[in-house]
C-alpha positions, -999 to 999 in steps of 0.1 A, spaced: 315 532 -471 308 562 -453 320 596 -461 319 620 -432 324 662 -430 323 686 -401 319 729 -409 312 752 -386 289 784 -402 295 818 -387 285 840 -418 269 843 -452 301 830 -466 304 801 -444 267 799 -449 278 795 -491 305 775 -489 288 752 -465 259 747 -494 288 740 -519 303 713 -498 265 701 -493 264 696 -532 295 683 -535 290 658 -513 257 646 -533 282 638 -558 305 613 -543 299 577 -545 297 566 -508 261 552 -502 261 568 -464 270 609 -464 276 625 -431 279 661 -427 284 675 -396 279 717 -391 278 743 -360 261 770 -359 260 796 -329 220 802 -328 189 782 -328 177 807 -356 210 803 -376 201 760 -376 164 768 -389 181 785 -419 208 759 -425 178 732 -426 156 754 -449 183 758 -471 194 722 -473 160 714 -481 155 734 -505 185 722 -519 169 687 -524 140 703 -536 159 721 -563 187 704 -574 193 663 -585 205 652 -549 202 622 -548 182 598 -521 176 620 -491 176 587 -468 218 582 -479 220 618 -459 229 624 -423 231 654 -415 239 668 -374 235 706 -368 252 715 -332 246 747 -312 278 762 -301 275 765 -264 266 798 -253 
């Protein structure tokens, strides 16, 4: 089973609420977790991924490998 999510990050808040969704996702039983997010800069991406590591790094996430993450530039 497969449990897929798509956000889009424009701000700090966006930036939160994305992480929350992140954790919350850790916590579902579905053995494949897809989250899909857009972001509008390269820079922006860098942060999202540093962030989601650290997120692995810091908190009881899980297997890394059940995580499929896509980050998507918004076309300029």
């Amino acid at each position: 089973m497969t449990s897929k999510k798509s956000y889009s990050i424009r701000s700090e808040g966006d930036m939160e609420n994305v992480m929350e969704k992140f954790f919350e996702l850790s916590k579902t039983k579905t053995k494949k977790k897809t989250m899909s997010i857009v972001v509008p800069t390269a820079g922006l991406s860098n942060i999202v991924i540093t962030n989601l590591n650290s997120m692995f790094l810091n908190r009881d996430m899980g297997n890394p490998r059940d995580y499929h993450v896509h980050i998507f530039l918004e076309e300029e």
